[in-house]
C-alpha positions as CSV (number, residue, x, y, z in Angstrom):
1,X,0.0,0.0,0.0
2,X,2.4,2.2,-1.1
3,X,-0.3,5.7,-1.7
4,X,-0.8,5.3,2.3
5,X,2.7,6.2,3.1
6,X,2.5,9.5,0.6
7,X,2.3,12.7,2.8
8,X,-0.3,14.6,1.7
9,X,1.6,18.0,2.4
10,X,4.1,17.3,0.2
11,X,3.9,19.1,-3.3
12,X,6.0,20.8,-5.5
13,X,5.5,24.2,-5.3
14,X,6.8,25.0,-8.8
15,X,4.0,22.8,-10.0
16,X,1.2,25.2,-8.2
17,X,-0.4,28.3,-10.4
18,X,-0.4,30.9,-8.2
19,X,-4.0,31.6,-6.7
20,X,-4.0,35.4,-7.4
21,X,-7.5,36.1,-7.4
22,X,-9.0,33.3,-6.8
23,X,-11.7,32.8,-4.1
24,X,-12.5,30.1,-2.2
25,X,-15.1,28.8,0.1
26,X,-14.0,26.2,2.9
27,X,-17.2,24.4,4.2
28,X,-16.3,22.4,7.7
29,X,-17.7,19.9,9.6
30,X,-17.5,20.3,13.1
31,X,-17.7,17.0,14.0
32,X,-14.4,15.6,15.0
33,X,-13.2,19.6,15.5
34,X,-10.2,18.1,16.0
35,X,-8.9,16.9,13.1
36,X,-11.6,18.8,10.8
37,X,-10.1,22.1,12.2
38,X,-6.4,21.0,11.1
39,X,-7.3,20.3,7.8
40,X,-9.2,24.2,7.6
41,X,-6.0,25.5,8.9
42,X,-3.5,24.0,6.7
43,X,-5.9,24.4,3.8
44,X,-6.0,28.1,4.8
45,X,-2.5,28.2,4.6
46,X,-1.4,26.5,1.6
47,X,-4.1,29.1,-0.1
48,X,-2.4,31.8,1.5
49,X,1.5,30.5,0.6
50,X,0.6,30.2,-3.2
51,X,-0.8,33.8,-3.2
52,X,-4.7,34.0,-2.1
53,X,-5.5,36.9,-0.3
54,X,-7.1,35.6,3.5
55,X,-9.8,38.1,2.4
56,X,-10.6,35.9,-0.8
57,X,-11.1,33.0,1.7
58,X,-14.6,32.1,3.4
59,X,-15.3,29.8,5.8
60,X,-18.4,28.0,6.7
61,X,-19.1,25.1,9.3
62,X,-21.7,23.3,9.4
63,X,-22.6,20.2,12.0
64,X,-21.7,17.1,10.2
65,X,-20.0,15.6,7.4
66,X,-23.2,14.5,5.7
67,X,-24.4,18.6,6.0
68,X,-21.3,19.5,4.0
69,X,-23.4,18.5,0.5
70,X,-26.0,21.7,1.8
71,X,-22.8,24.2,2.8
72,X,-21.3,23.7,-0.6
73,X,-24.9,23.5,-2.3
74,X,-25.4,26.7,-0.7
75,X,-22.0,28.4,-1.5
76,X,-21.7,27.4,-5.1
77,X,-25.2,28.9,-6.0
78,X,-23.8,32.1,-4.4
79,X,-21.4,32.1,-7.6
80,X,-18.9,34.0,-5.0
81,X,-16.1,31.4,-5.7
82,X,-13.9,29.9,-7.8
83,X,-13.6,26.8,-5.6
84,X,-15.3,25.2,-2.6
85,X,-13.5,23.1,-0.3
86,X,-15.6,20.7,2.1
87,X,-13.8,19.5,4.7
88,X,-15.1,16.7,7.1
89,X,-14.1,13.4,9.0
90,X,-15.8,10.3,9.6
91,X,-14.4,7.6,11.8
92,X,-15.7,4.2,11.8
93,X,-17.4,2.7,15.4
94,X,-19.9,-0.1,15.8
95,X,-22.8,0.7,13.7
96,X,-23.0,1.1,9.8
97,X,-23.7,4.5,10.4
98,X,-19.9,5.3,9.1
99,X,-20.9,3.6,5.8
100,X,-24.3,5.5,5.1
101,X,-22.5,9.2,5.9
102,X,-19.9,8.7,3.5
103,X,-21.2,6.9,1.2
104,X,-23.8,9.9,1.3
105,X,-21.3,12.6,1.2
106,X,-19.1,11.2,-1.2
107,X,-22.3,10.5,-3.6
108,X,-23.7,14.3,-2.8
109,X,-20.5,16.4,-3.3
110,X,-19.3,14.4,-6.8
111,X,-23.3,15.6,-7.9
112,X,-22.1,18.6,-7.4
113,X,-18.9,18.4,-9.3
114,X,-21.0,17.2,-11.7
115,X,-23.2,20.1,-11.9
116,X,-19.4,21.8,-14.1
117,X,-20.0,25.0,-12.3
118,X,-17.0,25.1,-10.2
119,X,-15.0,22.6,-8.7
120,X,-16.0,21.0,-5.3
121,X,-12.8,19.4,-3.6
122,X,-13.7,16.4,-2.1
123,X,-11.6,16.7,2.1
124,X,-13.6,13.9,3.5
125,X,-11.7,11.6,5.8
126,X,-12.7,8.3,6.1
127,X,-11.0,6.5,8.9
128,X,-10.6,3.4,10.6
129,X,-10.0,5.0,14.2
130,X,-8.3,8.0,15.6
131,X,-4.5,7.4,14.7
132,X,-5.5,7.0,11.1
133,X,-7.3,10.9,11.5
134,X,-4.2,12.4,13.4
135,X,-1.6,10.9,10.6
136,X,-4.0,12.7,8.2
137,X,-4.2,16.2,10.0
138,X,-0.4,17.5,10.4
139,X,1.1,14.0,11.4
140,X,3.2,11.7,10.0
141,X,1.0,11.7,6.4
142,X,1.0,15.3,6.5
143,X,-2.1,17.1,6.0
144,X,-5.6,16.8,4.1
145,X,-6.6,20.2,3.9
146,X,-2.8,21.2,2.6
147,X,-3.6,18.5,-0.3
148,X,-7.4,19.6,-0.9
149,X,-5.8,23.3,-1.3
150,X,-3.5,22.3,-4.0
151,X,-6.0,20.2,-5.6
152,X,-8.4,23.8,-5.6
153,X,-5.7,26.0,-7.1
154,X,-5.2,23.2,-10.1
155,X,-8.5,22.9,-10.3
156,X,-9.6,27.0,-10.9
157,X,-6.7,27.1,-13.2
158,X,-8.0,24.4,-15.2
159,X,-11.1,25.3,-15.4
160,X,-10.0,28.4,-17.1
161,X,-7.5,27.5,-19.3
């Protein structure tokens, strides 16, 4: 399993457009703050280090990962933003809840890719237990939200190419 050793932080930069101009919308799930917020910070910071302005960024949290398909319904009819960014983590317990909320989220934001507007960058953890979500959210795999950042500026500059 050699793509769950990769750190998700690491990118070349070189290999980034720069994000001059673009805005983005960050929807959170405050579920699982813990990691969830980790992933909005180092989101909010790769932005910022590839040159978005903090004031082209917007941040929304809603209470779950399954309420992240209304945030980023809601923010891409705005048509404020080149990019939306959900962010949430699930982590698996006893019950098949795990399997129904991200099935459900995974299904509802690629409808919303789907939709070509803008792109919707899909930050949804999906873990086994808690050491799987801290290797994901500035451990030892780096960071989610760094990745999904990289993965928005690419996006926005694709889209207009």
């Amino acid at each position: 399993m050699a793509s769950a050793l990769h750190n998700l932080s690491d990118y070349d930069a070189k290999s980034v457009p720069s994000a001059k101009g673009m805005k983005f919308g960050i929807v959170v799930a405050n579920w699982n703050d813990r990691f969830t917020y980790a992933m909005r910070d180092g989101a909010i910071q790769t932005l910022v280090a590839n040159g978005a302005e903090e004031s082209d960024i917007e941040i929304f949290h809603v209470p779950g990962s399954f309420e992240l398909i209304y945030g980023a319904t809601k923010m891409l009819d705005s048509g404020k933003y080149d990019a939306i960014i959900a962010i949430g983590c699930v982590i698996r317990g006893e019950t098949p809840h795990f399997d129904y909320i991200c099935q459900g989220t995974t299904h509802g934001l690629a409808e919303l890719n789907l939709r070509g507007q803008i792109p919707v960058i899909y930050g949804l953890l999906t873990c086994n237990n808690t050491d799987q979500a801290e290797a994901r959210c500035g451990g030892i795999l780096g960071n989610k939200g760094d990745e999904c950042a990289v993965t928005a500026i690419k996006m926005v500059a694709f889209g207009k190419a």
